[in-house]
Biopython code that builds the backbone (N, CA, C, O; Angstrom):
import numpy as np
from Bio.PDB.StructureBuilder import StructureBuilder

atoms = [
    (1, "UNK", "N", (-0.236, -3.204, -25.617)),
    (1, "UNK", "CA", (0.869, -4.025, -25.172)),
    (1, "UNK", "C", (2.052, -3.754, -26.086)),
    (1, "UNK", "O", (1.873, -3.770, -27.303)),
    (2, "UNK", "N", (3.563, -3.441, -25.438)),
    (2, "UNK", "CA", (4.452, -3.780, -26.416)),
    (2, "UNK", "C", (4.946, -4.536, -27.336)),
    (2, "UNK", "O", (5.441, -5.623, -27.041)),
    (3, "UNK", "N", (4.885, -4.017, -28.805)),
    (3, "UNK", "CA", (5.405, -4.832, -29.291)),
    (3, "UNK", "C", (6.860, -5.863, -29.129)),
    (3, "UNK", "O", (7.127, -6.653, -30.035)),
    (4, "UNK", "N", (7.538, -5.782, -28.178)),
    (4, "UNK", "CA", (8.585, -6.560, -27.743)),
    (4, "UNK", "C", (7.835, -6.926, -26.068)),
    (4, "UNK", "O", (8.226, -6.555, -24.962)),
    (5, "UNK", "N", (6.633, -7.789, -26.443)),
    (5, "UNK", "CA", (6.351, -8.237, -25.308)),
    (5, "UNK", "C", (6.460, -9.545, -25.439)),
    (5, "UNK", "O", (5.888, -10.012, -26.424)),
    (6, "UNK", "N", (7.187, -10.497, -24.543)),
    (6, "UNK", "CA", (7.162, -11.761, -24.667)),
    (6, "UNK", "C", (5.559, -12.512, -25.079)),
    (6, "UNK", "O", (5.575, -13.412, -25.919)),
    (7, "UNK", "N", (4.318, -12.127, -24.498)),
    (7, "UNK", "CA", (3.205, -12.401, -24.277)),
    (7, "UNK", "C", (2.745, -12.270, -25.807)),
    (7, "UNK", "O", (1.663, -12.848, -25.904)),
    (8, "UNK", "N", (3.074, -11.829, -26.826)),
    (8, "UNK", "CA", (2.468, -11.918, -27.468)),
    (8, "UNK", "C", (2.770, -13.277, -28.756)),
    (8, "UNK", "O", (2.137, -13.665, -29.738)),
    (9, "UNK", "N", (3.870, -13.616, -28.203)),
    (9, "UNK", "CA", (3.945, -15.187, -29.068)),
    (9, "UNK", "C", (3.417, -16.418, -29.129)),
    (9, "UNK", "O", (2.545, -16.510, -28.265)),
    (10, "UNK", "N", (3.507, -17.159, -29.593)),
    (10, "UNK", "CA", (2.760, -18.328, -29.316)),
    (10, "UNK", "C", (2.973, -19.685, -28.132)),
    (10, "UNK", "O", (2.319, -20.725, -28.062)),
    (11, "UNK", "N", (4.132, -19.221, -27.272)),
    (11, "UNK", "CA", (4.041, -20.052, -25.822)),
    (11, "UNK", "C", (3.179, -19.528, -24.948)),
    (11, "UNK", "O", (3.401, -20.070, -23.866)),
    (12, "UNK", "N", (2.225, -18.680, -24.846)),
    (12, "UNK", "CA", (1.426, -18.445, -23.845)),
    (12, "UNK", "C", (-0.449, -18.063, -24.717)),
    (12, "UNK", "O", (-0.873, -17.421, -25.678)),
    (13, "UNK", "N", (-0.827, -18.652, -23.976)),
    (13, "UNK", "CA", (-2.308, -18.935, -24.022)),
    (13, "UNK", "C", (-3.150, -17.652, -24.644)),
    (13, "UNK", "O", (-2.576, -16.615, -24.977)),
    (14, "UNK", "N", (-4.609, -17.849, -24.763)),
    (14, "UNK", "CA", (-5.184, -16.456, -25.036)),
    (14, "UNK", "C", (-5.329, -16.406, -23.684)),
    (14, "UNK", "O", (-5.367, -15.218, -23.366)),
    (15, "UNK", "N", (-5.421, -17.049, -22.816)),
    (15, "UNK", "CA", (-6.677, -16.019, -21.780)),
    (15, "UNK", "C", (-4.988, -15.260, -20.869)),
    (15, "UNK", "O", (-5.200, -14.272, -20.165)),
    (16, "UNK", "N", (-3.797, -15.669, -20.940)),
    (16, "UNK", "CA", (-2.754, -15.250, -20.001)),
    (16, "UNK", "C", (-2.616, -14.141, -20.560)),
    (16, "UNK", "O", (-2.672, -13.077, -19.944)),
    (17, "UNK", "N", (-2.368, -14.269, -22.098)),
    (17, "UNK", "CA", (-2.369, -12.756, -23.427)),
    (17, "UNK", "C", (-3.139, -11.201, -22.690)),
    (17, "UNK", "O", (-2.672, -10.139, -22.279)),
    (18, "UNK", "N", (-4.321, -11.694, -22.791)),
    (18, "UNK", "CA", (-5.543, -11.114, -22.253)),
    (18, "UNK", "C", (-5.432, -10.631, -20.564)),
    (18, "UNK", "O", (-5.968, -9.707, -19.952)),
    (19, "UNK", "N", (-4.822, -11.326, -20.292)),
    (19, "UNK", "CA", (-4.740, -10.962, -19.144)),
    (19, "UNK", "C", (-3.694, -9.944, -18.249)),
    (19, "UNK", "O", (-3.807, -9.193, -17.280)),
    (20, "UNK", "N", (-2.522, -10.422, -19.249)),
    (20, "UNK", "CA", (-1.349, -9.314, -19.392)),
    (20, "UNK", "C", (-1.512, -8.036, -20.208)),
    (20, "UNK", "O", (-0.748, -7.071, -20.211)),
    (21, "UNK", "N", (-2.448, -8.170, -20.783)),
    (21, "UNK", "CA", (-3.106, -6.835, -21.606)),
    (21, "UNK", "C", (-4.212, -5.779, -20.460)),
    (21, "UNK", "O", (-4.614, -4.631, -20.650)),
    (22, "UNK", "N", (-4.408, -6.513, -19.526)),
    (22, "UNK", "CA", (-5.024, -5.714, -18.351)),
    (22, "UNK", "C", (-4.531, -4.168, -18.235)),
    (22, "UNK", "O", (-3.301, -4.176, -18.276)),
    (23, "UNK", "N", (-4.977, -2.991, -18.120)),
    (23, "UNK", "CA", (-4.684, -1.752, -17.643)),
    (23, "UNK", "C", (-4.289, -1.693, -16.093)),
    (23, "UNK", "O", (-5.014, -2.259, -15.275)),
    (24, "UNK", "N", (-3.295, -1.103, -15.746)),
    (24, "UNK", "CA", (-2.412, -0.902, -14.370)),
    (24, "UNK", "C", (-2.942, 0.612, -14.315)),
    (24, "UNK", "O", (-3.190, 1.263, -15.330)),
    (25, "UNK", "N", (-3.102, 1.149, -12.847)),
    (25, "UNK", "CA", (-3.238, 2.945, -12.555)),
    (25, "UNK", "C", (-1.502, 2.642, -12.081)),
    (25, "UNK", "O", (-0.949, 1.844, -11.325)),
    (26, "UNK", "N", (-0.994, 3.885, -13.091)),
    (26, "UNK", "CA", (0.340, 4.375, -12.758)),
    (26, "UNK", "C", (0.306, 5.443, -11.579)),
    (26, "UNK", "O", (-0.760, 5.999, -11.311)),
    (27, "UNK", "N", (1.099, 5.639, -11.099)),
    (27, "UNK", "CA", (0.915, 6.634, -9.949)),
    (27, "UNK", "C", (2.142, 6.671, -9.447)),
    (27, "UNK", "O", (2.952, 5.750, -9.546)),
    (28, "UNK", "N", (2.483, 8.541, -8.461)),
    (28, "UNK", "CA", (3.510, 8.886, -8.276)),
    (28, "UNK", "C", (3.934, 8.861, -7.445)),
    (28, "UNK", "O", (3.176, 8.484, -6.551)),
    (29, "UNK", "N", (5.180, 9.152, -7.053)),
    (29, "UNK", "CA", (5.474, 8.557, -5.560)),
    (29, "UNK", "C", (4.682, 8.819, -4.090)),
    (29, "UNK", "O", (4.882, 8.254, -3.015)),
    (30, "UNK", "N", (3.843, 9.735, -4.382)),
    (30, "UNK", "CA", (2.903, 10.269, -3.712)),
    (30, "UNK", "C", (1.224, 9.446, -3.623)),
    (30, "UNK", "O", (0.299, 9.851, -2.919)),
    (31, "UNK", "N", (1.196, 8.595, -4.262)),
    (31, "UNK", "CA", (0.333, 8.209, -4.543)),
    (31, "UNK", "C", (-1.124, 8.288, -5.162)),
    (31, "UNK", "O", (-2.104, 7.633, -4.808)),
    (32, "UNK", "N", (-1.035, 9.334, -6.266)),
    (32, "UNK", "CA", (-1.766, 9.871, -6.936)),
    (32, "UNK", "C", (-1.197, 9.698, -8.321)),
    (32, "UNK", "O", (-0.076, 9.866, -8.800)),
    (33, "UNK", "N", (-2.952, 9.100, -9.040)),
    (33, "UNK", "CA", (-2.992, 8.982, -10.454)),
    (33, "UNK", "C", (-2.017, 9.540, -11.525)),
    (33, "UNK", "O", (-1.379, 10.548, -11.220)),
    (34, "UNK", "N", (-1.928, 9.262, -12.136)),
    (34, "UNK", "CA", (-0.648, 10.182, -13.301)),
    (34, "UNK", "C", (-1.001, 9.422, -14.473)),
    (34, "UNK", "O", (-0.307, 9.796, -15.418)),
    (35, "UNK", "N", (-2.160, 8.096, -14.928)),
    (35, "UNK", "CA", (-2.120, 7.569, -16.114)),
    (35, "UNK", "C", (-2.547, 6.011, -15.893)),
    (35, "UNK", "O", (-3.038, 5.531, -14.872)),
    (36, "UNK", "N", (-2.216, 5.307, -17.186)),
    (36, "UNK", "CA", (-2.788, 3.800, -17.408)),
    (36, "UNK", "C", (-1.969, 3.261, -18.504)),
    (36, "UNK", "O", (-1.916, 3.634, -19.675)),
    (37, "UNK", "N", (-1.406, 2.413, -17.970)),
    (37, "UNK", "CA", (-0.677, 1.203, -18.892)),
    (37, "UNK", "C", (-1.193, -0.096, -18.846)),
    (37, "UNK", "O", (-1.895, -0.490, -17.916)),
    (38, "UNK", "N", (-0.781, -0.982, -20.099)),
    (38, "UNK", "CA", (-0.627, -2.709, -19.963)),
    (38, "UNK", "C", (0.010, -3.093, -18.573)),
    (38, "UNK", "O", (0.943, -2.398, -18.171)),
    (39, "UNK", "N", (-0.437, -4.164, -17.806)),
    (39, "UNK", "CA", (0.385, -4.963, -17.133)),
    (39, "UNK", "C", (1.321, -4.951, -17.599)),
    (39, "UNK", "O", (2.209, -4.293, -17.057)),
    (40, "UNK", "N", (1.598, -5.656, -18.816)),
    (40, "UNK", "CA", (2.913, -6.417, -18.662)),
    (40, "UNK", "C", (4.140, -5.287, -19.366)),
    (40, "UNK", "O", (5.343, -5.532, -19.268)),
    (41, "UNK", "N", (3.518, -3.841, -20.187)),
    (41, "UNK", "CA", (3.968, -2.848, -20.279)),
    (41, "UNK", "C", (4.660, -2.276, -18.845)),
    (41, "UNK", "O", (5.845, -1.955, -18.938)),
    (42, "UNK", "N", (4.124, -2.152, -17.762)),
    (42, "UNK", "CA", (4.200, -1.614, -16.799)),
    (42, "UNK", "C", (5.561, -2.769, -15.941)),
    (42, "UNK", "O", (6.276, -2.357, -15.027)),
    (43, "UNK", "N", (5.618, -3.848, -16.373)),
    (43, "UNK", "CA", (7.055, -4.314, -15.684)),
    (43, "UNK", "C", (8.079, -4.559, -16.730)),
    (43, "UNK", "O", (9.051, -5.298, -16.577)),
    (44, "UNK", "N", (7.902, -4.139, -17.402)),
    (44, "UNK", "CA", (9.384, -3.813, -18.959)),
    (44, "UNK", "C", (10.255, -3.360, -18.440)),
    (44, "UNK", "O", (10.008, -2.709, -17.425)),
    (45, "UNK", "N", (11.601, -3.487, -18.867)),
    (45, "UNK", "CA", (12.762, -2.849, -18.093)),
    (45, "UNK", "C", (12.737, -2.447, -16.513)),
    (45, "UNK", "O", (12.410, -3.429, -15.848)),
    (46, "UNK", "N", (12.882, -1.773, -16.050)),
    (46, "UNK", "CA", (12.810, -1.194, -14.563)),
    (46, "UNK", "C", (11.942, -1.175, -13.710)),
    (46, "UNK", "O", (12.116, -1.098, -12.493)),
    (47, "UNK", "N", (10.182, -1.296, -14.730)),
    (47, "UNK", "CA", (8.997, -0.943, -14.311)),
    (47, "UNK", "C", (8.690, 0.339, -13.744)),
    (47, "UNK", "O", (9.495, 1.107, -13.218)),
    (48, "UNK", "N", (7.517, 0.496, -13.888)),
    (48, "UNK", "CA", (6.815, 1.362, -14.034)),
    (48, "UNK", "C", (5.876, 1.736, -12.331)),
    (48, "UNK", "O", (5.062, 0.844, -12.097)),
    (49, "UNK", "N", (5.896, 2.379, -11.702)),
    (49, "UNK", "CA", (5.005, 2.549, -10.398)),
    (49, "UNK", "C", (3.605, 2.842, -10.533)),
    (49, "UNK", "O", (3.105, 3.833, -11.066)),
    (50, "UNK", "N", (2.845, 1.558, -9.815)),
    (50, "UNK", "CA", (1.517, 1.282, -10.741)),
    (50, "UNK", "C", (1.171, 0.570, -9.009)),
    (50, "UNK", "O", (1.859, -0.020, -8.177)),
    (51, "UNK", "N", (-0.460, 1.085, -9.095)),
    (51, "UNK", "CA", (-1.189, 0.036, -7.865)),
    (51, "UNK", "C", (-1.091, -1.235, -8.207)),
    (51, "UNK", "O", (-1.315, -1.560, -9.373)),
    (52, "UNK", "N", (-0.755, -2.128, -7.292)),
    (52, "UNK", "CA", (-1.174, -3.662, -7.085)),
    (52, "UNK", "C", (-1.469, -4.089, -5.734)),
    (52, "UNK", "O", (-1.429, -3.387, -4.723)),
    (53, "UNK", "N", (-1.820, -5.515, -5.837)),
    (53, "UNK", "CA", (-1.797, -5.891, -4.366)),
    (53, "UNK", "C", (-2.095, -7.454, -4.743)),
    (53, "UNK", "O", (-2.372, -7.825, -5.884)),
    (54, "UNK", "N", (-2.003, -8.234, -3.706)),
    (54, "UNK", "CA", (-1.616, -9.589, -3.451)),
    (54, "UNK", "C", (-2.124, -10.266, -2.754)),
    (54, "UNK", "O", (-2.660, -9.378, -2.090)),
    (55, "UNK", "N", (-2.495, -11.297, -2.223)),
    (55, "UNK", "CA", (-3.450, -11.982, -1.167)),
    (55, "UNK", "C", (-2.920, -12.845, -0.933)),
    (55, "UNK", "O", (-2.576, -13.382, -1.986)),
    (56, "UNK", "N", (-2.427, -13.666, 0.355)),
    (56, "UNK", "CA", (-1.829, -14.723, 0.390)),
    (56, "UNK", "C", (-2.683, -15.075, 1.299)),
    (56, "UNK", "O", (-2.950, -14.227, 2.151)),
    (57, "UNK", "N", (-3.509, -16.740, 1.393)),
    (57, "UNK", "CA", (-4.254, -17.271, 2.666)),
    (57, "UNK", "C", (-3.828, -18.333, 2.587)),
    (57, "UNK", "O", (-3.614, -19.101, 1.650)),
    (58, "UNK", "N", (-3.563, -18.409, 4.754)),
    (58, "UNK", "CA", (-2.770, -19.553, 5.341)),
    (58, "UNK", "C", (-4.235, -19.660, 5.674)),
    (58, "UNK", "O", (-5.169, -18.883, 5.476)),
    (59, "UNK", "N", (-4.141, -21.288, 6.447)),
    (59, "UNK", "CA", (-4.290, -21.800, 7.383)),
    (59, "UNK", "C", (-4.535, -22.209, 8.257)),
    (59, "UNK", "O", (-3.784, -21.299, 8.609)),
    (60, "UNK", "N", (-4.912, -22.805, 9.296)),
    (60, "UNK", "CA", (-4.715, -22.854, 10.936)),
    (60, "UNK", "C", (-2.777, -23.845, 10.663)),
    (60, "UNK", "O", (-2.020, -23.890, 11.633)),
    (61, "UNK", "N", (-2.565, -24.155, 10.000)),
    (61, "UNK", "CA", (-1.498, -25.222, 10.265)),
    (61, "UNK", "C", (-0.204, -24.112, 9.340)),
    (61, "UNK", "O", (0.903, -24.511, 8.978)),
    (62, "UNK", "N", (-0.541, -23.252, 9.216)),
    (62, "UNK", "CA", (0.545, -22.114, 7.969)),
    (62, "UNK", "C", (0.606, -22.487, 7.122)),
    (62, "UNK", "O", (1.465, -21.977, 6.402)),
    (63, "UNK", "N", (-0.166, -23.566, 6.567)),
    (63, "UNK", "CA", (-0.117, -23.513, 4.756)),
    (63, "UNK", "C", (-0.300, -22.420, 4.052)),
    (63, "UNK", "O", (-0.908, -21.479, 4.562)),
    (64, "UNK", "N", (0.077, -22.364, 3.055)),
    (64, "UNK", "CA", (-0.067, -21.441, 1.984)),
    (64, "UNK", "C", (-1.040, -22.382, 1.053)),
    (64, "UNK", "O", (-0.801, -23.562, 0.799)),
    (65, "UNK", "N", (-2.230, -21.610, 0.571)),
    (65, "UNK", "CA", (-3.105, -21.889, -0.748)),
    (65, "UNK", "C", (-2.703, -20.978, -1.354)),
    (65, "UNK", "O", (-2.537, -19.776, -1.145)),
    (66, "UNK", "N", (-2.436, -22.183, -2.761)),
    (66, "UNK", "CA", (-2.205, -21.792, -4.051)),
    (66, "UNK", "C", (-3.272, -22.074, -5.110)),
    (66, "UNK", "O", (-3.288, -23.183, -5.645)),
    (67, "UNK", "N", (-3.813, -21.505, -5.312)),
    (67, "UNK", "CA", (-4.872, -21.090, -6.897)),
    (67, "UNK", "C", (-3.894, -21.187, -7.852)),
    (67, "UNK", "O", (-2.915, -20.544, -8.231)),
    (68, "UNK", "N", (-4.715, -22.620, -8.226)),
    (68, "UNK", "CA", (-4.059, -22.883, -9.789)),
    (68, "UNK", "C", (-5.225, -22.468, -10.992)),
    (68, "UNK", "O", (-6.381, -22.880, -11.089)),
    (69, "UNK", "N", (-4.547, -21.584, -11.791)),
    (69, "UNK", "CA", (-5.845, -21.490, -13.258)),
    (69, "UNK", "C", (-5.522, -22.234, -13.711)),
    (69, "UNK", "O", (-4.502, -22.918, -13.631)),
    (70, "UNK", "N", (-6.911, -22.237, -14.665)),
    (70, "UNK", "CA", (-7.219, -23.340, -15.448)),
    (70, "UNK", "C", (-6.399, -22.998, -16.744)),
    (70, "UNK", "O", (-6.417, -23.766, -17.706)),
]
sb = StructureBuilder()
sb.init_structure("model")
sb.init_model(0)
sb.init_chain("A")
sb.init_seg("    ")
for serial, (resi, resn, name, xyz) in enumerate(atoms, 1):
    if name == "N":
        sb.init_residue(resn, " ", resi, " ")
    sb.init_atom(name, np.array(xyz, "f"), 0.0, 1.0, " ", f" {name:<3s}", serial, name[0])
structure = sb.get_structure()
């Protein structure tokens, strides 16, 4: 993790720390491997092009559930 990472001070938790310390697959515009960074390395300045993905579950009524951690 960078040393000019917000995450590493004392407003955020161990397990969020830890969790922003996660490894990202970087990859090129093509979509092939090229390497491995920190999460939270990987959205520094401009960011970095890295797999993710997201899950959002509605509903029958279109709610959105939100997962709160502990």
């Amino acid at each position: 993790m960078s040393k000019n990472s917000p995450f590493l001070d004392d407003e955020y938790d161990e397990s969020q720390s830890e969790m922003m310390n996660e490894m990202v697959i970087l990859v090129d515009e093509n979509d092939f491997q090229i390497g491995s960074m920190s999460k939270v390395d990987s959205h520094i300045g401009e960011g970095t092009l890295h797999r993710a993905f997201s899950v959002l579950l509605f509903n029958s009524s279109q709610e959105l559930l939100i997962h709160k951690r502990a």
